[in-house]
C-alpha positions, -999 to +999 in steps of 0.1 A: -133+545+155-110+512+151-116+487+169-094+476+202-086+512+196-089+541+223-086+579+215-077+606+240-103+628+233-099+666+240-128+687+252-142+717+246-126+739+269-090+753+259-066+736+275-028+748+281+001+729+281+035+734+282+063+708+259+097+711+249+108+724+213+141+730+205+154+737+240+128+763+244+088+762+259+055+768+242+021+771+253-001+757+228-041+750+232-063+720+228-054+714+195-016+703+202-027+685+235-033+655+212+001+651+209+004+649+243-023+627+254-019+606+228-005+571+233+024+550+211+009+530+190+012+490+192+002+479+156-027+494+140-054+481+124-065+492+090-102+511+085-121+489+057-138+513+037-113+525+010-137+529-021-109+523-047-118+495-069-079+473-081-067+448-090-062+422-064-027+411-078-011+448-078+001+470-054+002+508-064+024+536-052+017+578-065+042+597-060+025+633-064+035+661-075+035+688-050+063+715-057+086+718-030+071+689-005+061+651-003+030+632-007+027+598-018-003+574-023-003+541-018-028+515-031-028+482-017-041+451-033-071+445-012-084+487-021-069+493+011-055+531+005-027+554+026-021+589+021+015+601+034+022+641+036+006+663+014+028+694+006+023+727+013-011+737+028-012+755-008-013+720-026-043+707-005-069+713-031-044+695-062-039+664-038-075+659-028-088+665-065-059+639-074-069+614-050-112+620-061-100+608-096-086+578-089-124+576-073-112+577-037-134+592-010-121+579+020-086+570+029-075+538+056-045+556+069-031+591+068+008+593+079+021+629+091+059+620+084+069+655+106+053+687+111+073+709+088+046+725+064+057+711+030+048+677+046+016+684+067+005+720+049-015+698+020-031+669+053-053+696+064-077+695+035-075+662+028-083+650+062-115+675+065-124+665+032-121+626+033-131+601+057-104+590+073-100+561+095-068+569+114-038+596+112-003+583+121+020+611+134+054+614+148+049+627+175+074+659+175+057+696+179+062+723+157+048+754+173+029+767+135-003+776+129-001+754+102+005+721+124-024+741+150-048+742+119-038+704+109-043+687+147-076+710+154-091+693+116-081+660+135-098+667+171-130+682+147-134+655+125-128+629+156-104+608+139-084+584+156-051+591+165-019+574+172+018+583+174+047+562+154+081+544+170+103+522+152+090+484+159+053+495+144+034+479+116+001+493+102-020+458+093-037+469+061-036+443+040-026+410+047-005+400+015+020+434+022+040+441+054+041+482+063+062+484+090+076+515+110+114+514+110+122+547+132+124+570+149+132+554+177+113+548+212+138+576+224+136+601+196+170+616+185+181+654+201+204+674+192+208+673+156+209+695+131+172+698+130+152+671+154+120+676+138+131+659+103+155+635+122+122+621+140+106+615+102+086+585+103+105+563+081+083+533+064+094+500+047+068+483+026+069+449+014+045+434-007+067+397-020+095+401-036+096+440-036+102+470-009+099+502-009+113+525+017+097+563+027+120+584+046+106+618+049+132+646+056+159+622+070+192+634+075+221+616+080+226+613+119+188+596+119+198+578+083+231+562+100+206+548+127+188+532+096+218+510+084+213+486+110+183+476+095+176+459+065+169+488+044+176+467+008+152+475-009+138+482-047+121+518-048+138+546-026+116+576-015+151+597-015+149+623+016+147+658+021+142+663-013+175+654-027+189+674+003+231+670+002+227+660+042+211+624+032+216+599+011+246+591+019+270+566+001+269+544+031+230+545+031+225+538-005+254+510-003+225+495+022+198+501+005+207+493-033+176+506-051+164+502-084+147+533-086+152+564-067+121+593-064+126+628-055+099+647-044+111+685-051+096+718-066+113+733-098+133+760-096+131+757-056+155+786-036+178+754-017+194+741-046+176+707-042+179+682-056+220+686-047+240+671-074+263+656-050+233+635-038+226+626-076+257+616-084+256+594-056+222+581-060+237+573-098+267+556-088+244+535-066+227+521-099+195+534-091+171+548-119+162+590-106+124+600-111+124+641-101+089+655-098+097+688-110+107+669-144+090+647-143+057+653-125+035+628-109+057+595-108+040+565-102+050+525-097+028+496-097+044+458-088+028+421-088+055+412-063+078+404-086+086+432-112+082+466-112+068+489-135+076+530-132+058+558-152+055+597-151+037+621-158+059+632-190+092+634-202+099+596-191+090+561-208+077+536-189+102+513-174+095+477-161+121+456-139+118+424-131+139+405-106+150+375-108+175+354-085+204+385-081+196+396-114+170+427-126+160+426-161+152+463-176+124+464-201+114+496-220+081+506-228+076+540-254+040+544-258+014+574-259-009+551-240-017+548-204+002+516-195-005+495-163-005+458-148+029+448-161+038+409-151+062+389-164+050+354-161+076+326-163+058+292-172+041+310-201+073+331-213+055+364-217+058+395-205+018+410-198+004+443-198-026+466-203-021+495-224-054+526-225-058+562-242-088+580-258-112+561-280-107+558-309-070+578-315-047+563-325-016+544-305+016+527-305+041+512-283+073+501-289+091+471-262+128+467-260+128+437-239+162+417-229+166+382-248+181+371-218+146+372-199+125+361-230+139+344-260+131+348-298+108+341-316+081+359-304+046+360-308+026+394-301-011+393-285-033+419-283-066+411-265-055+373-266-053+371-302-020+369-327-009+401-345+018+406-367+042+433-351+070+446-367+105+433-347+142+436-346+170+420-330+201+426-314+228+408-299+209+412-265+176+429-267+144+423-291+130+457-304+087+448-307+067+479-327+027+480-328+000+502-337-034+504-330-069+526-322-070+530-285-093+517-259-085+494-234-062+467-242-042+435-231-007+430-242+012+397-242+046+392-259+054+357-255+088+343-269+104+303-272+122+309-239+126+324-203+148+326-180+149+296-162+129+295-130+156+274-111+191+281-118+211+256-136+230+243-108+209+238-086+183+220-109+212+195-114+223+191-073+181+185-069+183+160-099+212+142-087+200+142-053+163+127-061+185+103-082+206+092-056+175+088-032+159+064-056+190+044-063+194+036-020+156+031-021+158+001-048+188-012-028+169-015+001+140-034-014+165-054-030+180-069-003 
């Protein structure tokens, strides 16, 4: 159990209860009387036994694959790990065996986003299969055996419970800021459906880069979200592409970079709608789909972003900097990961990993205007040659080479300048200026 924590703890006798859903009344046992007991949280404390060994520079965000539902994974830079959703109850096994090969066998924080089954179906082996130091729910009731079987695994395995309101923050890892941005302490009624309007919605910042997770949002609940700041770089889109959300007000708010859409292939509701792509495109935001493009996943220092998938994609890296996002290509038959670009050494830094042995390659089209020519190319800190052509604008860099695990640097003459122009000169005059009174003083 957390500490500072209490859990409503349900005993063995069946208990009946009666609770509102949809303007009618269940009667649900023990199980669902969680829900009922259980209290809104006031900041939660992350459980310290994640056995993932990272980097302690990179935040890491899976976006699985589950057909026609949502799970993502998110990897934070102290090992701390979060699970939210899981798919269908079908996809349990895939997301557990996904999350044992990244060498996980416990997880900080599970989030159930809403009790529909493509979100919650997938929890139920995962949380009787992994420790888990805390489920965060929404709190809405969805009278299924599905979201019986999932609440009776929690009450079994006696793991802490606590329900999610907009004003929330889950404190698991100090460097990145997870905070709960609705539903609301008064959840909305009477939409279209209440259950996905209630979606816990998450905003995760970790520096200079957000994400946002909206679950099965639709646009009533997704209005409520524009008077937030909901600008960030990596979308979760909601309800799978669904033409009810994302809507061109939304995305006018949020402004990402990249958008993911977590949908099954060939799936009988026409998601995702094209409407909500075209949208999502005239937004300026890059679309990941999971059903082509599988497993999608982004890692970020803080200050750039780099996105890969599963297949059919090349890796993508942005970097931010001031208003401006620098796009930098990466075509490789490597595993790539750990992608910085690192201003007082004008170099852009990543590690590249395949089978020992076979053989690689990898080929950068990086922007001039982030990193000027010439370059020089390292590979495991030493000077290759590297074949390279240039454009007006962008710097095409080829290598080969036997794979194994690898550090790439491609440094160039220039960068973009840390401090725009302008104001280096107003800070130069103005030290100037300070130093010209100072002499005058002393002078007189």
């Amino acid at each position: 159990m957390l500490p500072g924590y209490t859990r409503s703890k349900i005993g063995e006798s069946l208990l009946s209860t009666s609770a509102g859903f949809n303007g009618s009344t269940i009667h649900h046992q023990h199980g669902l009387a969680i829900l009922l007991l259980a209290v809104t949280l006031t900041g939660l404390t992350g459980f310290s036994e994640a056995a993932f060994s990272t980097s302690n520079l990179f935040l890491r965000v899976h976006f699985l694959d589950v057909g026609q539902g949502d799970s993502a994974l998110i990897l934070f830079p102290n090992g701390a790990a979060m699970l939210i959703d899981g798919g269908e109850r079908s996809e349990g096994p895939r997301v557990a065996g996904y999350l044992e090969s990244l060498g996980l066998t416990s997880l900080d924080v599970v989030v159930a986003t809403h009790p529909h089954s493509d979100h919650i179906g997938g929890l139920i082996t995962v949380l009787g299969r992994f420790k888990v130091g805390l489920v965060v729910d929404s709190g809405q009731i969805n009278p299924t055996k599905t979201f019986e079987d999932y609440l009776n695994t929690i009450d079994r395995r006696n793991i802490p419970f606590k329900i999610g309101r907009e004003g929330d923050s889950l404190e698991l890892d100090p460097s990145v800021q997870v905070s709960i941005i609705s539903p609301p302490a008064s959840p909305f009624k009477g939409t279209g459906s209440d259950l996905d309007a209630n979606s816990l919605v998450l905003k995760i910042v970790y520096k200079r880069v957000s994400f946002l997770f909206t679950g099965d949002l639709g646009g009533d609940a997704e209005s409520h979200l524009t008077g937030f700041d909901v600008d960030v770089d990596v979308l979760k889109v909601a309800h799978h592409g669904s033409s009810t959300s994302s809507s061109a007000r939304f995305l006018q708010a949020a402004t990402p970079i990249v958008a993911v859409i977590s949908v099954g292939e060939g799936n009988p509701y026409g998601h995702p709608s094209r409407d909500t792509l075209e949208r999502l495109i005239s937004a300026g935001a890059a679309v990941y789909r999971t059903d082509l493009h599988g497993a999608v996943m982004v890692s970020t220092d803080g200050d750039s972003l780099l996105v890969s998938a599963e297949r059919s994609m090349p890796a993508q890296a942005y970097t931010k900097w001031e208003s401006q996002i620098f796009k930098v290509m990466l075509n490789t038959n490597s595993e790539i990961s750990d992608y910085r670009f690192i201003q007082p050494a004008k170099e852009v830094r990543f590690t590249l990993s395949g089978e020992t042995d076979t053989m690689g390659f990898l080929e950068v089209s990086l922007p001039i205007a982030l990193i000027g020519p010439p370059y020089t190319v390292y590979f495991d800190g030493r000077a290759v040659e590297a074949e390279i052509h240039q454009t007006c604008c962008t710097a095409s860099i080829k290598l080969t080479y036997k794979h194994s695990l690898h550090t790439v640097a491609v440094a160039g003459a220039s960068a973009i300048p840390e401090i725009p122009a302008a104001p280096l000169t107003l800070t130069t005059t103005a030290a100037l200026t300070l130093l010209y009174i100072r002499k005058r003083r002393r002078g007189r």
